[in-house]
PDB file of N, H, CA, C and O in Angstrom:
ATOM      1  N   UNK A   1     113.385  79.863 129.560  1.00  0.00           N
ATOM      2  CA  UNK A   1     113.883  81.213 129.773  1.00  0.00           C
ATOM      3  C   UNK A   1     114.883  81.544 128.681  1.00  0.00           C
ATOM      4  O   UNK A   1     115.647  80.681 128.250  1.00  0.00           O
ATOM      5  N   UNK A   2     114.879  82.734 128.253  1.00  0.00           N
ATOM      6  H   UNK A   2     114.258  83.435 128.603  1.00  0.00           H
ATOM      7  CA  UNK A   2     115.917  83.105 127.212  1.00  0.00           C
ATOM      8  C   UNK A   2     116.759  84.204 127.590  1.00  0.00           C
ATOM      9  O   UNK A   2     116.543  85.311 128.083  1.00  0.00           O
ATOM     10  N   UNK A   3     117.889  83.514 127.177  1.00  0.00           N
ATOM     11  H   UNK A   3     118.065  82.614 126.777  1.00  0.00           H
ATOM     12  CA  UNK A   3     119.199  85.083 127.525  1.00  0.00           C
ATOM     13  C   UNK A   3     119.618  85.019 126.345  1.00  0.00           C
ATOM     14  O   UNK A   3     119.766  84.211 125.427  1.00  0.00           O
ATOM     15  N   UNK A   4     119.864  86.695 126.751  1.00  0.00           N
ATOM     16  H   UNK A   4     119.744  87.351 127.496  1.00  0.00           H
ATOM     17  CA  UNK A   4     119.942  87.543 125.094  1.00  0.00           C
ATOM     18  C   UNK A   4     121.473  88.229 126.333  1.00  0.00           C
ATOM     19  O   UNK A   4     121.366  88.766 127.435  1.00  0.00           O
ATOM     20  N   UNK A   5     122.815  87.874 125.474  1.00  0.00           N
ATOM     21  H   UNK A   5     122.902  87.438 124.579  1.00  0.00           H
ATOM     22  CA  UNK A   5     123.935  89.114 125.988  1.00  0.00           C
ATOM     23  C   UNK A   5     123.762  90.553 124.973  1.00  0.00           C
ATOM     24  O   UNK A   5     123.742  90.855 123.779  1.00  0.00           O
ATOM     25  N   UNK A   6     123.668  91.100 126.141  1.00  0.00           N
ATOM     26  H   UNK A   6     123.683  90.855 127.111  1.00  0.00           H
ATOM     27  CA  UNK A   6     123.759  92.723 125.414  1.00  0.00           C
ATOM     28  C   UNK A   6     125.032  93.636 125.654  1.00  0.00           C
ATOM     29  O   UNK A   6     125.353  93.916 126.809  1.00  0.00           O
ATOM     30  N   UNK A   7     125.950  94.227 124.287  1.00  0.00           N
ATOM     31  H   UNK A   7     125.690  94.000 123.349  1.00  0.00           H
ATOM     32  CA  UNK A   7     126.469  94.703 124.480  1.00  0.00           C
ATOM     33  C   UNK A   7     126.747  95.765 126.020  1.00  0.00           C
ATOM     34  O   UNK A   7     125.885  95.505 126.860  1.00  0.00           O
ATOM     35  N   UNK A   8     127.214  96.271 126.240  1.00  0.00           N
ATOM     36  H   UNK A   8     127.914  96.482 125.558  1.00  0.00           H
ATOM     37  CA  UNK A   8     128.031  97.535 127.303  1.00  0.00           C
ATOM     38  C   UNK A   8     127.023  98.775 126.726  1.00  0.00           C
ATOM     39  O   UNK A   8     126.188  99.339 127.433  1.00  0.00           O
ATOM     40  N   UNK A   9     127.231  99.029 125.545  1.00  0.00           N
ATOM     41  H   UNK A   9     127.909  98.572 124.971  1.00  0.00           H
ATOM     42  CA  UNK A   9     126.651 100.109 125.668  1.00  0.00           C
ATOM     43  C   UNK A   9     125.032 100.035 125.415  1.00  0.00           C
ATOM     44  O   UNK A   9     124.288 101.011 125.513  1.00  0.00           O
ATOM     45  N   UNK A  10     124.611  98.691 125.068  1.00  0.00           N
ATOM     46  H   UNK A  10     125.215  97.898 124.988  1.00  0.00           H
ATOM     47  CA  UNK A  10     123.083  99.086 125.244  1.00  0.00           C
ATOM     48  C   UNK A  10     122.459  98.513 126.252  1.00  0.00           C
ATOM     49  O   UNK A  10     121.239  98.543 126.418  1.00  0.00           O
ATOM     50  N   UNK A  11     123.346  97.911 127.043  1.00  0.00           N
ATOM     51  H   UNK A  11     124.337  97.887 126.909  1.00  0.00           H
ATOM     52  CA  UNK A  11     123.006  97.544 128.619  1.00  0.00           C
ATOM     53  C   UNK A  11     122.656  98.781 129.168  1.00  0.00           C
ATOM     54  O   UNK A  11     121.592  99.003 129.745  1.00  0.00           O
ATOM     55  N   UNK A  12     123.932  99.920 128.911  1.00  0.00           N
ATOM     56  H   UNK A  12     124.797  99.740 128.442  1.00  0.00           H
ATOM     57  CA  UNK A  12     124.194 101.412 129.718  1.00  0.00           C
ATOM     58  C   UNK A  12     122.950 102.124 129.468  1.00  0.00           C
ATOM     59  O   UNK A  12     122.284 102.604 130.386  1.00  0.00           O
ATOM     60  N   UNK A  13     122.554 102.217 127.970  1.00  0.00           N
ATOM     61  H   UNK A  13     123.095 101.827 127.224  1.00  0.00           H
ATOM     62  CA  UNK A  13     121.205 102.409 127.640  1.00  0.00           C
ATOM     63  C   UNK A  13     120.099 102.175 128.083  1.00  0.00           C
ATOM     64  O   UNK A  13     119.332 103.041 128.504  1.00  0.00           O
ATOM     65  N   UNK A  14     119.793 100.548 128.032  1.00  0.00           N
ATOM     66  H   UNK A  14     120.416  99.845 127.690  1.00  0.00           H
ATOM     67  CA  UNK A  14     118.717 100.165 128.679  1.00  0.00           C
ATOM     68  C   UNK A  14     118.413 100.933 129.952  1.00  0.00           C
ATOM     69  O   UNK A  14     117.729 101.956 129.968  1.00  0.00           O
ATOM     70  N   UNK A  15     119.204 100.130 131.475  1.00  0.00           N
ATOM     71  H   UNK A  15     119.760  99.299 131.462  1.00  0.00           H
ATOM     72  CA  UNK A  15     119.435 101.044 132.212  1.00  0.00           C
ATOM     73  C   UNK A  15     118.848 102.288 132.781  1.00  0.00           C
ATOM     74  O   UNK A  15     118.152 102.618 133.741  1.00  0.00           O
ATOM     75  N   UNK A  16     119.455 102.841 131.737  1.00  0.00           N
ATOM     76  H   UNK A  16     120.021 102.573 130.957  1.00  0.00           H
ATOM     77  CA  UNK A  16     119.235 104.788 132.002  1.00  0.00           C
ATOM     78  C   UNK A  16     118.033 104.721 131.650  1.00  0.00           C
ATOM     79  O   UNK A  16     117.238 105.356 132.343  1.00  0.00           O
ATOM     80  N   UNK A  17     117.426 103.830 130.302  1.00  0.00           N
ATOM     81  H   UNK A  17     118.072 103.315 129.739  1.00  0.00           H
ATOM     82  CA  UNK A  17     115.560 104.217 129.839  1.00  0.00           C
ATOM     83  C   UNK A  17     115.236 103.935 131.272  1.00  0.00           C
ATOM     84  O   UNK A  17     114.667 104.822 131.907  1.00  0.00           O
ATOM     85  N   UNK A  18     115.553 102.725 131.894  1.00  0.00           N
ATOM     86  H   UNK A  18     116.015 102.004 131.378  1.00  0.00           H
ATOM     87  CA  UNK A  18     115.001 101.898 132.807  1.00  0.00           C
ATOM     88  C   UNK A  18     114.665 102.689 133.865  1.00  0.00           C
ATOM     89  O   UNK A  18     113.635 102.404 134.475  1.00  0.00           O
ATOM     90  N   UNK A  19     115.349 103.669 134.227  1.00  0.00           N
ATOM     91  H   UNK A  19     116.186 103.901 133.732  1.00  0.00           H
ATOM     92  CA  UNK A  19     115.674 104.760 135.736  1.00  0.00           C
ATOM     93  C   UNK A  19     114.307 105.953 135.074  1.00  0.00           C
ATOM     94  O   UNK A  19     113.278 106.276 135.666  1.00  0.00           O
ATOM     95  N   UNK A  20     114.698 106.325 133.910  1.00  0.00           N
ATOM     96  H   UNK A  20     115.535 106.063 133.429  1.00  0.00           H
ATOM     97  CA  UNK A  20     114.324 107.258 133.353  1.00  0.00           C
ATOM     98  C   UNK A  20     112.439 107.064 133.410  1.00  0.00           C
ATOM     99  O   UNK A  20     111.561 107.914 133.556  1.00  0.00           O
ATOM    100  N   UNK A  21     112.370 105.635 133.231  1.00  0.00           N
ATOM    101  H   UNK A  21     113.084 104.945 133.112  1.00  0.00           H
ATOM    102  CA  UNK A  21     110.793 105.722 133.060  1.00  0.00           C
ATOM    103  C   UNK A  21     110.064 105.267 134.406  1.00  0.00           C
ATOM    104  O   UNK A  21     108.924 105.363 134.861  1.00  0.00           O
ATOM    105  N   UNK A  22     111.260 104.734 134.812  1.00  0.00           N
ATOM    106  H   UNK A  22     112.185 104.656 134.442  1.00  0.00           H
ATOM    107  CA  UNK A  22     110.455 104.416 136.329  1.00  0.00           C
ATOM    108  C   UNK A  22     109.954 102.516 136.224  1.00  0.00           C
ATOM    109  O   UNK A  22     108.962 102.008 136.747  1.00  0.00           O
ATOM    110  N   UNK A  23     110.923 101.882 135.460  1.00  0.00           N
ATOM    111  H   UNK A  23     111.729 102.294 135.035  1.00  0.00           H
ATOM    112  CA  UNK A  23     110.444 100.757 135.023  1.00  0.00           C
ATOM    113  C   UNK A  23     111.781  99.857 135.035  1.00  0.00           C
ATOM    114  O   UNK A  23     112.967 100.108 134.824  1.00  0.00           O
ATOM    115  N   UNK A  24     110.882  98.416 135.458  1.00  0.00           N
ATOM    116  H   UNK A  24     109.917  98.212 135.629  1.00  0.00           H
ATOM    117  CA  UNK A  24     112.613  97.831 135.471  1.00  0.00           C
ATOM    118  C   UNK A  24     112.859  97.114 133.806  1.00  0.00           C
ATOM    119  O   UNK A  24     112.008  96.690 133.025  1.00  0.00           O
ATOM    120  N   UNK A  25     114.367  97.186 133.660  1.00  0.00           N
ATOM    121  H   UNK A  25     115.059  97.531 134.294  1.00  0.00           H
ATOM    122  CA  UNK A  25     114.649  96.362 132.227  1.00  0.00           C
ATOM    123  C   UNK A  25     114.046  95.048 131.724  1.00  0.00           C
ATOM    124  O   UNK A  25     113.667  94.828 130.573  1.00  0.00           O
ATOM    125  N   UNK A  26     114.017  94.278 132.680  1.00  0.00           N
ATOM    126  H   UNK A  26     114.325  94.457 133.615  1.00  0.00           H
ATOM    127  CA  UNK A  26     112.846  93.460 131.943  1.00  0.00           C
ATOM    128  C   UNK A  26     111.581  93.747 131.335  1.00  0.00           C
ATOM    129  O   UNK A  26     111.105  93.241 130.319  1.00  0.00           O
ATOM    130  N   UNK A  27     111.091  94.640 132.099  1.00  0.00           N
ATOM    131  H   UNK A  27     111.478  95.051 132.924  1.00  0.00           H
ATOM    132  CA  UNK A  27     110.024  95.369 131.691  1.00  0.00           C
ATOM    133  C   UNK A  27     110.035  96.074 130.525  1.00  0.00           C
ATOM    134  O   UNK A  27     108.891  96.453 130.272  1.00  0.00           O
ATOM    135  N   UNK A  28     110.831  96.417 129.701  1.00  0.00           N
ATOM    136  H   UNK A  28     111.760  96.109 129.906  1.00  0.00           H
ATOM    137  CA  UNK A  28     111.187  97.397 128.847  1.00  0.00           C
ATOM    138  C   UNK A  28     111.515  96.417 127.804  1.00  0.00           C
ATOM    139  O   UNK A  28     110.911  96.450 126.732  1.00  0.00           O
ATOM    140  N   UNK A  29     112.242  95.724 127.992  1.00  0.00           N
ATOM    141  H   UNK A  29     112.732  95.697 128.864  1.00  0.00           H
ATOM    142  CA  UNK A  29     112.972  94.498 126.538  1.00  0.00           C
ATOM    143  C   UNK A  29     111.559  93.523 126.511  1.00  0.00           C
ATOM    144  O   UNK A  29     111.351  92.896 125.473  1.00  0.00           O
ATOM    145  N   UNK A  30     110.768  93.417 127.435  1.00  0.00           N
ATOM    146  H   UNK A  30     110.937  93.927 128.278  1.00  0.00           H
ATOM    147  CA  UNK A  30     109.215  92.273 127.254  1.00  0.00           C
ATOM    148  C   UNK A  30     108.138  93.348 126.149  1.00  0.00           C
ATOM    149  O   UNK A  30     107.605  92.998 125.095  1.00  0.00           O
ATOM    150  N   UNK A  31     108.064  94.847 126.892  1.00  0.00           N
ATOM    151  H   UNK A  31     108.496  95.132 127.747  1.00  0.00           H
ATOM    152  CA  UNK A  31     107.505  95.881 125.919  1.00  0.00           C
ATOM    153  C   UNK A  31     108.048  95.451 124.623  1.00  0.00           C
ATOM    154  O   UNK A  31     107.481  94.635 123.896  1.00  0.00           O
ATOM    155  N   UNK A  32     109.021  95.951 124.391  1.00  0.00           N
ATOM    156  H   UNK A  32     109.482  96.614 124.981  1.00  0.00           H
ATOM    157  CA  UNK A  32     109.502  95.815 123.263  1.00  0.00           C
ATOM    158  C   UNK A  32     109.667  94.972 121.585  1.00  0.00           C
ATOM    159  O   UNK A  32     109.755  95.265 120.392  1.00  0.00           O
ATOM    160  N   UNK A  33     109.626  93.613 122.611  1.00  0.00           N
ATOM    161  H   UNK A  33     109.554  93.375 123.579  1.00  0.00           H
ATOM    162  CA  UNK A  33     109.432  92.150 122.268  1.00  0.00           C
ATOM    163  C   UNK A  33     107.585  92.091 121.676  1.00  0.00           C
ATOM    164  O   UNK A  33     106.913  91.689 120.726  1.00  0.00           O
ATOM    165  N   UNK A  34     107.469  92.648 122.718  1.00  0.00           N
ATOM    166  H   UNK A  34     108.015  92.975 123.489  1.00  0.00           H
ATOM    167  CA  UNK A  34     105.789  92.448 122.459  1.00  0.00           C
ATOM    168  C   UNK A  34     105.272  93.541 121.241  1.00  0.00           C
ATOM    169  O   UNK A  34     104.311  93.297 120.511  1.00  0.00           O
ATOM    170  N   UNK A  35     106.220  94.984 121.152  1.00  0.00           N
ATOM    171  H   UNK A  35     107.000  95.182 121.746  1.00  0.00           H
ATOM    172  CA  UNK A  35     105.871  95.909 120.064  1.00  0.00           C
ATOM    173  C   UNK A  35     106.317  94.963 118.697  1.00  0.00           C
ATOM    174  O   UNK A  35     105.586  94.580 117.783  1.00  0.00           O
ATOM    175  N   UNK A  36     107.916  94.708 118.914  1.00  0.00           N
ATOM    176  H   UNK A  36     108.510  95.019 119.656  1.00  0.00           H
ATOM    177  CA  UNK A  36     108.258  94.000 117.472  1.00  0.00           C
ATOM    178  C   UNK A  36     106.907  93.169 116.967  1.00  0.00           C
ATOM    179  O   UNK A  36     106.161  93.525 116.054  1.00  0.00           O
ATOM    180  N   UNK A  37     106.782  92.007 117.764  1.00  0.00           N
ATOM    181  H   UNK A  37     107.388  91.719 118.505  1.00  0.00           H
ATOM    182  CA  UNK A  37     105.746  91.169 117.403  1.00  0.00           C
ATOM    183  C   UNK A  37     104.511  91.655 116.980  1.00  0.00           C
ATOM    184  O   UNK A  37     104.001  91.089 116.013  1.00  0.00           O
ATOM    185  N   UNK A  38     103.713  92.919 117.687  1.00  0.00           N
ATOM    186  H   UNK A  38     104.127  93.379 118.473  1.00  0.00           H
ATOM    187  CA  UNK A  38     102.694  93.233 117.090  1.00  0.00           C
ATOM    188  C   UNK A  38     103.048  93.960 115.343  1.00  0.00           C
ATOM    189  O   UNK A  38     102.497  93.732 114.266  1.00  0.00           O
ATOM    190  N   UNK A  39     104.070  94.782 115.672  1.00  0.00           N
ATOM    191  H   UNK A  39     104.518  94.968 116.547  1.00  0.00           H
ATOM    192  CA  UNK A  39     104.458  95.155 113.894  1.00  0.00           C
ATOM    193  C   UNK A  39     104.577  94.220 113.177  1.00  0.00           C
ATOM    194  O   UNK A  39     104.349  94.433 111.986  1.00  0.00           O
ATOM    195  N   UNK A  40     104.837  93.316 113.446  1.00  0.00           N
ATOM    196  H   UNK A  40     105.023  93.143 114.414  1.00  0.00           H
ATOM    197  CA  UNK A  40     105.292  92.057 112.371  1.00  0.00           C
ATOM    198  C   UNK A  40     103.859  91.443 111.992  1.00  0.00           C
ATOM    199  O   UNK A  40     103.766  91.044 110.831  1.00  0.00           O
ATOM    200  N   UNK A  41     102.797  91.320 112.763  1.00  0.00           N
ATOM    201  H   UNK A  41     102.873  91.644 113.706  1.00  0.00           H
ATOM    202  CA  UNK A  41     101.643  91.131 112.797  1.00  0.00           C
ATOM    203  C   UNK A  41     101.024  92.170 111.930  1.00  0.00           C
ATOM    204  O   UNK A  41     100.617  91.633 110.900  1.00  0.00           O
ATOM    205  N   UNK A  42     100.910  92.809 111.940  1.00  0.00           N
ATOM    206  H   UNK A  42     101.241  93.245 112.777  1.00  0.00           H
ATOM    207  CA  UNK A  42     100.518  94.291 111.248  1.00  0.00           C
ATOM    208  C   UNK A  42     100.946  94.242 109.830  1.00  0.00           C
ATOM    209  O   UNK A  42     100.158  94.179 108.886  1.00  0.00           O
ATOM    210  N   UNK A  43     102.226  94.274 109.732  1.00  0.00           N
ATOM    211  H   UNK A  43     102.866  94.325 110.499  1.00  0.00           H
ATOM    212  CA  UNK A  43     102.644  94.593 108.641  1.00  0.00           C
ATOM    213  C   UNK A  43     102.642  93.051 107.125  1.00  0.00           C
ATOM    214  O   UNK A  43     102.878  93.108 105.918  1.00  0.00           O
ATOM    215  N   UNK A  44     102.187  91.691 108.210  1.00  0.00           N
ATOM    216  H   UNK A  44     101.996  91.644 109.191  1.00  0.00           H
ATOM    217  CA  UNK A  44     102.072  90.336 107.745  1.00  0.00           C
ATOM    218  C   UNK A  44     100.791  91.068 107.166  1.00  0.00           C
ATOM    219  O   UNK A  44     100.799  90.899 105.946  1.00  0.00           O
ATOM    220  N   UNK A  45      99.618  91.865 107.590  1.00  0.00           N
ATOM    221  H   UNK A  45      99.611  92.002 108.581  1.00  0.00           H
ATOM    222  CA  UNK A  45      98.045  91.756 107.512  1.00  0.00           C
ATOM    223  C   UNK A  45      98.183  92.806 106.042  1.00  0.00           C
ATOM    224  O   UNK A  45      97.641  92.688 104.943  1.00  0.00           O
ATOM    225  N   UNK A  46      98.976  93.663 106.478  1.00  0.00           N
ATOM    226  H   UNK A  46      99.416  93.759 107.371  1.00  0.00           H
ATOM    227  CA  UNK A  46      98.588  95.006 105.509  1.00  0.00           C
ATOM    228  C   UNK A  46      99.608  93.989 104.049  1.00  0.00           C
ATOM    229  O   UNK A  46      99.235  94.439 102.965  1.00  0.00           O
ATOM    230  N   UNK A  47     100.276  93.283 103.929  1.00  0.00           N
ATOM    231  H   UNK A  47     100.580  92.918 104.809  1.00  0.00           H
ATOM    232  CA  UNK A  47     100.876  92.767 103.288  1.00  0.00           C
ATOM    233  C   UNK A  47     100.200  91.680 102.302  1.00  0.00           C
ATOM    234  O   UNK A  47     100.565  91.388 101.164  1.00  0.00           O
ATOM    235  N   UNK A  48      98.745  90.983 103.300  1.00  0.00           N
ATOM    236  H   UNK A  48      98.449  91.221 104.225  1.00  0.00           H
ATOM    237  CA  UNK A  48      97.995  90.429 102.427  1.00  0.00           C
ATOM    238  C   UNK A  48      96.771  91.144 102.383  1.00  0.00           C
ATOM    239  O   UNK A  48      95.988  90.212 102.199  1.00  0.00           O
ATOM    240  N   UNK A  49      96.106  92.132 102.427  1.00  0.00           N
ATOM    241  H   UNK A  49      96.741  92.889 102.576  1.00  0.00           H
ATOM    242  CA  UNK A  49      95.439  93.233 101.728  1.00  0.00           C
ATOM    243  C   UNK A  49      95.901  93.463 100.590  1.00  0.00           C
ATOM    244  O   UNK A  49      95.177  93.318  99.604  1.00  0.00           O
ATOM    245  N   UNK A  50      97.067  93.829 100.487  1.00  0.00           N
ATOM    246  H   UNK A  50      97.655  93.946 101.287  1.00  0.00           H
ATOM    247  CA  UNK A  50      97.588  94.926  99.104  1.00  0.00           C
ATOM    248  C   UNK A  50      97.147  93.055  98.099  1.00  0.00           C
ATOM    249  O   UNK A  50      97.067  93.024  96.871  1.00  0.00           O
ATOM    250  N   UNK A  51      97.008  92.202  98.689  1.00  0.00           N
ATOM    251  H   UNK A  51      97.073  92.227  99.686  1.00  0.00           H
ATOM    252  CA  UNK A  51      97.088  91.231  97.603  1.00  0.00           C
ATOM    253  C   UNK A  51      95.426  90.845  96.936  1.00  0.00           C
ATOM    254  O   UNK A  51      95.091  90.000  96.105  1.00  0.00           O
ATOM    255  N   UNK A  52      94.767  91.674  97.563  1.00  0.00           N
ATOM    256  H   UNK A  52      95.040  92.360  98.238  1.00  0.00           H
ATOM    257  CA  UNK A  52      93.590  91.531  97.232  1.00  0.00           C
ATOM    258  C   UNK A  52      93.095  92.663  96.585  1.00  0.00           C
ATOM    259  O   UNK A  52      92.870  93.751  97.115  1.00  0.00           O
ATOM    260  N   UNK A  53      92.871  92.233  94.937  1.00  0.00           N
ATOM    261  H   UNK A  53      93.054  91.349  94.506  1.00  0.00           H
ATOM    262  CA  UNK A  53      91.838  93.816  94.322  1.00  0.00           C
ATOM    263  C   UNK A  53      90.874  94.746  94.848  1.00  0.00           C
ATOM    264  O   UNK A  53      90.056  94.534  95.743  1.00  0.00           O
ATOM    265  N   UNK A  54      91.002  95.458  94.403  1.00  0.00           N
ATOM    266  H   UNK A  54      91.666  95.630  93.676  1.00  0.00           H
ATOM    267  CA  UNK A  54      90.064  96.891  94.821  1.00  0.00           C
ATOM    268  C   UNK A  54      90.338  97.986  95.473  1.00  0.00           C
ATOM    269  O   UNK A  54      91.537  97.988  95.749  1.00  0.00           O
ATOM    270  N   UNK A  55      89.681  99.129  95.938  1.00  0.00           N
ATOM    271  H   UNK A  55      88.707  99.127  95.714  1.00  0.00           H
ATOM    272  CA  UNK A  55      90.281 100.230  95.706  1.00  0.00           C
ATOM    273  C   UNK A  55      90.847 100.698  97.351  1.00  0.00           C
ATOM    274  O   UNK A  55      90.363 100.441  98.453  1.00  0.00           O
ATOM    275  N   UNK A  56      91.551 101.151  97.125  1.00  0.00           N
ATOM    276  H   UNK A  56      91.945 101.361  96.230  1.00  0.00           H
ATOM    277  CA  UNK A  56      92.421 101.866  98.236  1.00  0.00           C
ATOM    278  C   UNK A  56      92.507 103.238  98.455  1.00  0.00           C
ATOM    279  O   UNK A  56      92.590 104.066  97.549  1.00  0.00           O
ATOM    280  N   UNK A  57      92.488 103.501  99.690  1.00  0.00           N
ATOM    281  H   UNK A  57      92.421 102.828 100.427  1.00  0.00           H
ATOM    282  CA  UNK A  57      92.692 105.016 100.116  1.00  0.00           C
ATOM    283  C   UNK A  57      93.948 105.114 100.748  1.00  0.00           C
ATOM    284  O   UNK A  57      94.572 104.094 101.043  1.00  0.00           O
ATOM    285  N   UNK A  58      94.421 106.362 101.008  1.00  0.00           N
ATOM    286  H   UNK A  58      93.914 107.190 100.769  1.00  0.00           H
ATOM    287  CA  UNK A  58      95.670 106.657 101.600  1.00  0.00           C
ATOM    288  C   UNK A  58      95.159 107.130 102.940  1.00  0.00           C
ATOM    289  O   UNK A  58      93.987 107.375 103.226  1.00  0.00           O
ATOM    290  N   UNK A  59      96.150 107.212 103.664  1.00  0.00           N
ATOM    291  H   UNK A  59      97.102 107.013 103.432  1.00  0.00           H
ATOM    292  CA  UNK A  59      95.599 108.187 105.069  1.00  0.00           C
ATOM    293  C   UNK A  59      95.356 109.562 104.737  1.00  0.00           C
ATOM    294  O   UNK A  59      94.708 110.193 105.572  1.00  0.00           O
ATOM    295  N   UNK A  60      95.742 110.183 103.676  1.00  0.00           N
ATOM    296  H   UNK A  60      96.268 109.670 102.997  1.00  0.00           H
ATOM    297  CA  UNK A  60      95.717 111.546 103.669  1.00  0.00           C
ATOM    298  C   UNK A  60      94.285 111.676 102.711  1.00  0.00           C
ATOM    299  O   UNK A  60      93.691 112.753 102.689  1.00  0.00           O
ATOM    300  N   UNK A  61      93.857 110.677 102.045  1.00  0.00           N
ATOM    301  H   UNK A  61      94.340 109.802 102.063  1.00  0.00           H
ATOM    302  CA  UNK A  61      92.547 110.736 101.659  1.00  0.00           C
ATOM    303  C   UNK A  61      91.342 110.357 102.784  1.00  0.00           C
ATOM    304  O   UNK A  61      90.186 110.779 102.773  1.00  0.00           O
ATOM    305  N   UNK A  62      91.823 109.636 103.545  1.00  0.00           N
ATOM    306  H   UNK A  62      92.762 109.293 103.554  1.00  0.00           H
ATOM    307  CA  UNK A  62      90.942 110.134 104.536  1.00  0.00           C
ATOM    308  C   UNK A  62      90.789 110.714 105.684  1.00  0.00           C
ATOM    309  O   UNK A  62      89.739 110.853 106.312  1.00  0.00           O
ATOM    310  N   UNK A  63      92.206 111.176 106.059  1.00  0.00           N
ATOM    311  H   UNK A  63      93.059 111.063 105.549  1.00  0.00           H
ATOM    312  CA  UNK A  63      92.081 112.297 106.327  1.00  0.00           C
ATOM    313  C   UNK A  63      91.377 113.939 105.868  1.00  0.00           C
ATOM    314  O   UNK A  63      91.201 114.963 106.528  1.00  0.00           O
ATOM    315  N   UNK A  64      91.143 113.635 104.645  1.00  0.00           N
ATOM    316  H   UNK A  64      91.286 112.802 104.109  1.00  0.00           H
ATOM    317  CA  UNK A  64      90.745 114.720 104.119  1.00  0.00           C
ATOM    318  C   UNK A  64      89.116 114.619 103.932  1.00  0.00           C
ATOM    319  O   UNK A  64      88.411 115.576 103.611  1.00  0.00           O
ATOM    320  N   UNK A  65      88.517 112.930 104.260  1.00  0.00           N
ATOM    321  H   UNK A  65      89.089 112.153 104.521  1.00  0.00           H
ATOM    322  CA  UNK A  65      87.350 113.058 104.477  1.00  0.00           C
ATOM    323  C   UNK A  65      86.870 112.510 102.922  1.00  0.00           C
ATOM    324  O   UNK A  65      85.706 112.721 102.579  1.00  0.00           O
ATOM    325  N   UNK A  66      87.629 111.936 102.174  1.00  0.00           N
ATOM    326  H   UNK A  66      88.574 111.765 102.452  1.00  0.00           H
ATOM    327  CA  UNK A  66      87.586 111.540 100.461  1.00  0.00           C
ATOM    328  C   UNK A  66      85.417 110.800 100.791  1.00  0.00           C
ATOM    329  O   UNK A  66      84.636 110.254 101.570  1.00  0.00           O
ATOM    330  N   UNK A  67      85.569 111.299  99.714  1.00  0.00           N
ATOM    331  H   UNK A  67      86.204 111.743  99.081  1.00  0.00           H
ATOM    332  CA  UNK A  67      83.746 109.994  99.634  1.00  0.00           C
ATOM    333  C   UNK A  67      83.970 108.331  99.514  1.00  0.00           C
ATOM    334  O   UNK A  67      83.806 107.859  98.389  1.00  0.00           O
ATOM    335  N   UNK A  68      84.262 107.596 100.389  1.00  0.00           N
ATOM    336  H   UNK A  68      84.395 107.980 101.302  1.00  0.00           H
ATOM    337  CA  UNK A  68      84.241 106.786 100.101  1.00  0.00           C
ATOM    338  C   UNK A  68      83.642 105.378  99.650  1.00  0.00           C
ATOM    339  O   UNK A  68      83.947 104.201  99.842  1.00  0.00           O
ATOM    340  N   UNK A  69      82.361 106.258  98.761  1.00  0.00           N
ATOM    341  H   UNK A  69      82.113 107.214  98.605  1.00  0.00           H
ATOM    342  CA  UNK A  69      81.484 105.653  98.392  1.00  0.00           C
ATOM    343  C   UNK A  69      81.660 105.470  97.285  1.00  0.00           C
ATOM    344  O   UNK A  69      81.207 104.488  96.696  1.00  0.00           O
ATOM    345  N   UNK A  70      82.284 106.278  96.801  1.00  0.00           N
ATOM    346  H   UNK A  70      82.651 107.076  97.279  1.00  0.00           H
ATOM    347  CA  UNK A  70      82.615 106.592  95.064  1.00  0.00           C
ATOM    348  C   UNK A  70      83.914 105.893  94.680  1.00  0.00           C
ATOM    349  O   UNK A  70      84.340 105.972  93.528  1.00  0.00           O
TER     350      UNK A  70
END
């Protein structure tokens, strides 16, 4: 089991998300835990892409529907 002390005011924070969403704080700091980790995952992947040649699109190129054949 791991304890994390959290300041006063982001206890007060937590909390209020906690009331606010209808969810208890554990529930919310495990979300959370679990978002960090997937970004870190994500951003490990897109990190070894850029290390591999060839061509790249942006989101706004395909958003725009670019040929990406060419």
């Amino acid at each position: 089991m791991l304890v994390v002390p959290l300041t006063p005011e982001i206890e007060k924070s937590l909390h209020a998300l906690a009331e606010e969403r209808g969810r208890s704080e554990v529930a919310l700091v495990q979300e959370l835990i679990e978002r960090l980790i997937e970004d870190a995952e994500d951003i490990r992947t897109a990190e070894e892409a850029r290390k591999v040649p060839g061509r790249r699109w942006s989101l706004e190129d395909l958003e725009l529907g670019v040929d990406l054949e060419g």
